[in-house]
DOVO-102066 format. One record per residue (C-alpha): x, y, z; residue in one letter; chain; residue number from 1. Coordinates in steps of 0.05 Angstrom, whole numbers, padded with zeros to 5 digits. Layout:
REM DOVO-102066
+--------+--------+--------+------+-------+------+
|     px |     py |     pz | resn | chain | resi |
+--------+--------+--------+------+-------+------+
|      X |      Y |      Z |    a |     A |  NUM |
...
+--------+--------+--------+------+-------+------+
//
This chain:
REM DOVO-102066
+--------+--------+--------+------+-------+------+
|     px |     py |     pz | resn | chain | resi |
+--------+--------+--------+------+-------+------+
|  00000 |  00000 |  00000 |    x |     A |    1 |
|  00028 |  00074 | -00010 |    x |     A |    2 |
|  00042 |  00105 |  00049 |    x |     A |    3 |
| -00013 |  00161 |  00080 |    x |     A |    4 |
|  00049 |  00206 |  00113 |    x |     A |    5 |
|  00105 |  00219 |  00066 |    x |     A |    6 |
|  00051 |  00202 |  00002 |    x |     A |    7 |
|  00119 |  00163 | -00028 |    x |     A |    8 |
|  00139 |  00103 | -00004 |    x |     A |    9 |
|  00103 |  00035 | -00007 |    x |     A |   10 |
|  00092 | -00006 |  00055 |    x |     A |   11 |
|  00124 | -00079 |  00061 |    x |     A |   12 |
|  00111 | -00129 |  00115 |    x |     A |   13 |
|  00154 | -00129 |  00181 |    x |     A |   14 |
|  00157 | -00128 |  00256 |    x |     A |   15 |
|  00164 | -00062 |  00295 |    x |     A |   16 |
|  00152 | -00055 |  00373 |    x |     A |   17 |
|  00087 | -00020 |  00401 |    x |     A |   18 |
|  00092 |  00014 |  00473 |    x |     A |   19 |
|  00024 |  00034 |  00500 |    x |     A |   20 |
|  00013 |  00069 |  00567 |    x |     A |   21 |
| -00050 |  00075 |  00600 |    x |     A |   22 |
| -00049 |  00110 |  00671 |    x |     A |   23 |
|  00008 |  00080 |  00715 |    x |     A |   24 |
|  00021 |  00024 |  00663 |    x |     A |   25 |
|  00062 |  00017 |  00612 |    x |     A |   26 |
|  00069 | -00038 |  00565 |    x |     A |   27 |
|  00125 | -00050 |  00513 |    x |     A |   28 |
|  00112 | -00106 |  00454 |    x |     A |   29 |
|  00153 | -00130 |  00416 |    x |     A |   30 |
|  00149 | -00160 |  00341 |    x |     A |   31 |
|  00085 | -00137 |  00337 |    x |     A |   32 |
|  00070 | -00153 |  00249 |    x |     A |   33 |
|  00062 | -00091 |  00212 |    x |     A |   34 |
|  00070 | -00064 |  00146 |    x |     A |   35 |
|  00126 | -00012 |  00140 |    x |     A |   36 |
|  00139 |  00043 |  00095 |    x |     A |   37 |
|  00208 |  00035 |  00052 |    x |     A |   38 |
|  00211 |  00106 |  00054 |    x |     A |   39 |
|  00192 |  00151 |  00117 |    x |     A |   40 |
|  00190 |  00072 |  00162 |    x |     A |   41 |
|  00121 |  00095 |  00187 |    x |     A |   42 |
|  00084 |  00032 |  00211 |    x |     A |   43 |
|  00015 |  00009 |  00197 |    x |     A |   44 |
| -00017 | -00051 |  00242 |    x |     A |   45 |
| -00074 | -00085 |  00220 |    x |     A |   46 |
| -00151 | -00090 |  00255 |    x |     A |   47 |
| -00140 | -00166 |  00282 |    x |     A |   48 |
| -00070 | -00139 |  00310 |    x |     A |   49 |
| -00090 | -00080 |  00331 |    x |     A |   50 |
| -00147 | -00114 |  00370 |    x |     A |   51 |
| -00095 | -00168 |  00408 |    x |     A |   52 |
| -00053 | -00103 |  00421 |    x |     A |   53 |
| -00108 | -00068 |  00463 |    x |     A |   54 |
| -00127 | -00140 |  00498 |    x |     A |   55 |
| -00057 | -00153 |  00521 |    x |     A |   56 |
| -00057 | -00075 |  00545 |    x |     A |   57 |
| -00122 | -00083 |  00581 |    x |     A |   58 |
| -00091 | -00151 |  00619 |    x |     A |   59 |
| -00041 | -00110 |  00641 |    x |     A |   60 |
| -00080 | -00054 |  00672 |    x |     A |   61 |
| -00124 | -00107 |  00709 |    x |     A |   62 |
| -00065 | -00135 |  00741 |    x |     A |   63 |
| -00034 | -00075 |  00768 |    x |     A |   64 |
|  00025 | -00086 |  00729 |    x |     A |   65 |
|  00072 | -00017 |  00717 |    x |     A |   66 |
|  00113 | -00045 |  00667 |    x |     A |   67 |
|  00114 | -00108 |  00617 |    x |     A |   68 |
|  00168 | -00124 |  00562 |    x |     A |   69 |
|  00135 | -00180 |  00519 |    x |     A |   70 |
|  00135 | -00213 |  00451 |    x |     A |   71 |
|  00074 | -00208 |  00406 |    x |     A |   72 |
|  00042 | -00269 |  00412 |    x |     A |   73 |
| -00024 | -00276 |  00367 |    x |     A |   74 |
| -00090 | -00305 |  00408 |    x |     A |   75 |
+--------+--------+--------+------+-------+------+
//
């Protein structure tokens, strides 16, 4: 897909590492599939991976933890 930032590039599949942070938690993940831009390196994450993202966030949140290093893992 061309790339919505830099308007140039076209995306190609990879991994990249997502940190999200919600209150007092912060949670890093890593090779997390995504299609990257050969250009600018913006990263796009699909709905299905995007989705797992936000459960393994909200895990974290209910368990009090402050910070998590993990590996993507699909459900």
């Amino acid at each position: 897909m061309k790339c919505v930032i830099c308007q140039y590039g076209e995306t190609e599949p990879g991994t990249t590492t997502v940190t999200l942070t919600r209150g007092e938690t912060t949670v890093v993940i890593r090779d997390v599939p995504a299609q990257i831009c050969t250009t600018c390196g913006e990263e796009y994450v699909d709905a299905a991976t995007s989705k797992r993202l936000s459960e393994i966030a909200e895990t974290a949140v209910r368990e009090g933890v402050q910070v998590d290093v993990r590996r993507y893992k699909a459900a």
